[in-house]
BAVOKOL-534752 format. One record per residue (C-alpha): residue in one letter; x, y, z. Coordinates in steps of 0.05 Angstrom, whole numbers, plus 5000, padded with zeros to 4 digits. Layout:
N
aXYZ;...
// end
This chain:
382
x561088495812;x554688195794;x549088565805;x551188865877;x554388295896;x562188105899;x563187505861;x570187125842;x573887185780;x571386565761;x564486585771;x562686205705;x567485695702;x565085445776;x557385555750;x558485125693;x562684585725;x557484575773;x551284345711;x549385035705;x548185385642;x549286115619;x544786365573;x546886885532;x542387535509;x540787525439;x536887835380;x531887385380;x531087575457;x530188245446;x524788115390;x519487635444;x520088265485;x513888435442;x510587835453;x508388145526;x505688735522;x504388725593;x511788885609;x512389555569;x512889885634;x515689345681;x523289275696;x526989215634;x532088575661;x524888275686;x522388335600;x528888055580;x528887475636;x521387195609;x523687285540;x528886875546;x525086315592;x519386395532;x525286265477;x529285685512;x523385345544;x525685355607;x522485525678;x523286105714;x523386225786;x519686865813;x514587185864;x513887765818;x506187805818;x506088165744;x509987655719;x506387055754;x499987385711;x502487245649;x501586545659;x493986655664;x493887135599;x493786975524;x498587375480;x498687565412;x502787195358;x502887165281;x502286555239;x509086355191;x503886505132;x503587195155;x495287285166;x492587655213;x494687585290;x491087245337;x490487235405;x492186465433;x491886205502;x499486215532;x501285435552;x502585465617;x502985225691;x504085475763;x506285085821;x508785345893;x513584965919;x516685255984;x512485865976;x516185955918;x512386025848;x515085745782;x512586085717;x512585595662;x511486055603;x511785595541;x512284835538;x518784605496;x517584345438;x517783605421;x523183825373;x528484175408;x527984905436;x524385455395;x528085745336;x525686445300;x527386515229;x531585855229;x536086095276;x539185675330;x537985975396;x542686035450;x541785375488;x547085095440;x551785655462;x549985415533;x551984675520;x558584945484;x559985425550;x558884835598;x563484445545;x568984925558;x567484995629;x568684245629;x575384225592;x577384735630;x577184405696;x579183725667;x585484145644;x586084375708;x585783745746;x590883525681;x594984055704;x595083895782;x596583225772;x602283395727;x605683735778;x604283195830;x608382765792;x613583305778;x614383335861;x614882555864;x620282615806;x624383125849;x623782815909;x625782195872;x632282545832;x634482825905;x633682115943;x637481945882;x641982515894;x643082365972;x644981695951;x650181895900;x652982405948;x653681876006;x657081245961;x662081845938;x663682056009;x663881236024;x668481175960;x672781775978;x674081496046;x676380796028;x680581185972;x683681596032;x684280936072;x688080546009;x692981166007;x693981186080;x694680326069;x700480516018;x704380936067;x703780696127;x701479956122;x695480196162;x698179836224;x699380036287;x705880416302;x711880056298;x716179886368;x721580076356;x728880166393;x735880276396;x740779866369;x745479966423;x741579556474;x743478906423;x751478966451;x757378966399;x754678846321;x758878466279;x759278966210;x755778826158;x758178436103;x759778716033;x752878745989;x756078275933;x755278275858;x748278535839;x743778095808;x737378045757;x733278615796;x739579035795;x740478835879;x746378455907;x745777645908;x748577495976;x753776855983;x750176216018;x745975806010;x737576026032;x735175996089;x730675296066;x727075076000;x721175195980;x719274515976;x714074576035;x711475256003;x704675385984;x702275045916;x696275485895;x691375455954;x689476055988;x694476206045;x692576716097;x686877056049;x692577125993;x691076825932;x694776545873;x693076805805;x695376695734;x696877415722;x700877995764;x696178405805;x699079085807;x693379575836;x697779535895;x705179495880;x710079555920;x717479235949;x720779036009;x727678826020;x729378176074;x736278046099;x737177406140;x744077216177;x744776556218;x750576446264;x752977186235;x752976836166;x747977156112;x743676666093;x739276756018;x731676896012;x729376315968;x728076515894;x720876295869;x717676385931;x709976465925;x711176115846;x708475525851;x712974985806;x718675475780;x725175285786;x731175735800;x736475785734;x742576215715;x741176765667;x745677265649;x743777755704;x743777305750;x739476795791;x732076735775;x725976355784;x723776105719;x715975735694;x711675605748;x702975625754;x701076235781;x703176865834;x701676945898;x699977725919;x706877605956;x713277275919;x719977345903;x723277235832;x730877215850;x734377025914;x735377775926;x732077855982;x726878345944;x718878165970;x713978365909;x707578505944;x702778495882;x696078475900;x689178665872;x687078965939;x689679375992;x691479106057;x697979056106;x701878396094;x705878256138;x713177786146;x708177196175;x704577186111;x710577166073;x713476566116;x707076236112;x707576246031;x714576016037;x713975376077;x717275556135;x716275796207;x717976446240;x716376786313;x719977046371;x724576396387;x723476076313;x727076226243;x726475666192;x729775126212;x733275446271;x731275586341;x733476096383;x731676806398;x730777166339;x732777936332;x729378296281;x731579046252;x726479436217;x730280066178;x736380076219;x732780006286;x731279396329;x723979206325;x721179016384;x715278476382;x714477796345;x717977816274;x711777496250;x707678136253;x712778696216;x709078926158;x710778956085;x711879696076;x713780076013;x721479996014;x722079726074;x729379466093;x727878816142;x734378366174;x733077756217;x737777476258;x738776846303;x745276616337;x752377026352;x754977476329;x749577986317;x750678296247;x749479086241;x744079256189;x745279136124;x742079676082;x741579715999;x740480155949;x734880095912;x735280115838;x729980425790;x723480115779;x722879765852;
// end
């Protein structure tokens, strides 16, 4: 409360920041009470509000006649040497703007505002308060600001978050898609049907004497060199590198019979310049530049898919690598319809097309007698 009216908390702070000054109450006030002997008996605040316009030099706004007097008055005062007072004419002026009268009770001096005794009076205080009042607000503003660019920071950090939460769902996804890729080959389901609607099948030959990757070598010659096979250029998006690529690893095993004869899968497929030589485990492909994702090492019939990516390969690819060509009516060098068996079932579709699954046991056929599958056992490590 000021007075009777309701004013806010803070009243001063917005009176400062707004050029005013507060002046505070002070000895020196009380002591030019007796300069006006007029205002013995007038309102006490009234006294204290002309003393303090008399001490500061400042103007003060009133339509109190009694006090609008004084400007036409002379009051006593008493000389620094300490003689006798005198009575000297009060400096001042009225004017009436608005109908509103300003008493002007003393002129500043040149100097500064009037001290008593040497002391400072309370315009300094004044200039300190507005000071304050100042800082106060520029803190304040400091203070708004600062949490401006705490908001932008936040709503930065969760953009950023959003972001990190969406490239973890993307990355989870394709992770779920690579596994799915492993298992399944992430093709389409296999056709697949009965054996019995291929007649009588010849039985399937004995496996033979196993070789370097601990599978059976079968007897024959292969199916056709690898003379025509791919020499380091990209083939069907598969590349050939100097080192294995293992982030996706996996084997398949090919059995080919012509004519009911087994026939070999070339060693050194999809190794550009090696060279099949004995070793003491057998037949195996030996120097050469690089690796294709897809190759063989020994004329096993074992398909290394090593690759850097994920993806379904399929038999095509392989046959591409290799040199030579394979579809429905087409195996190598032979023509005719080609059967195909994909684990112990007859695939139906072109040949070129069965994927490259993890273990997958493939036989091809062209010619009479049909063979029955021939199925192996797959040794540690593949």
């Amino acid at each position: 409360m000021l007075g009777k009216l309701s004013v806010p908390a803070d009243f001063s702070t917005r009176l400062t920041a707004q050029g005013l000054e507060l002046l505070d109450i002070t000895a020196e006030h009380a002591e030019a009470i007796r300069d006006f002997p007029e205002l013995t008996r007038h309102d006490p605040f009234d006294s204290l509000l002309v003393a303090q316009a008399s001490c500061a030099g400042l103007r003060l706004l009133t339509a109190d006649q009694v006090l609008l007097n004084l400007a036409a008055t002379s009051y006593p005062t008493r000389p620094a040497d300490g003689s006798a007072a005198q009575n000297v004419p009060r400096p001042a002026r009225v004017v009436q703007p608005s109908n509103r009268l300003w008493l002007r009770a003393r002129a500043p001096s040149l100097t500064g505002p009037r001290t008593r005794a040497g002391r400072k009076t309370s315009v300094s205080k004044a200039s300190r308060n507005r000071d304050i009042a100042r800082a106060k607000v520029a803190a304040m503003r400091e203070r708004e600001a600062r949490q401006a660019r705490q908001r932008r920071i936040y709503i930065a950090v969760g953009a950023a978050g959003l972001v990190i939460v969406a490239a973890v769902a993307i990355v989870l996804a394709v992770t779920s898609s690579s596994k799915s890729a492993r298992t399944t080959g992430s093709h389409p389901a296999l056709k697949l049907g009965s054996l019995s609607s291929l007649g009588t099948l010849k039985p399937a030959p004995s496996p033979g004497t196993n070789g370097f990757e601990g599978v059976p070598i079968p007897p024959g010659s292969p199916l056709g060199s690898t003379s025509n096979g791919a020499k380091g250029g990209v083939v069907d998006g598969i590349k050939c590198q100097r080192n294995e690529q293992l982030i996706f690893h996996i084997h398949s095993h090919l059995a080919i019979f012509v004519n009911g004869q087994q026939r070999q899968v070339a060693g050194g497929i999809g190794i550009p310049g090696s060279k099949v030589v004995s070793s003491p485990q057998g037949a195996v492909a030996s120097g050469g530049t690089c690796l294709y994702w897809l190759h063989t090492h020994a004329p096993d019939g074992i398909i290394h898919v090593e690759s850097p990516i994920h993806r379904t390969y399929t038999l095509g690819d392989f046959f591409d690598e290799w040199g030579q060509p394979l579809g429905p009516s087409v195996l190598g060098p032979y023509k005719g319809n080609v059967v195909a068996i994909y684990n112990g079932k007859r695939y139906i579709g072109n040949p070129r097309d069965i994927p490259l699954n993890s273990h997958a046991q493939i036989q091809l056929e062209v010619g009479k007698p049909l063979v029955a599958p021939q199925a192996i056992t797959w040794p540690s490590g593949l």
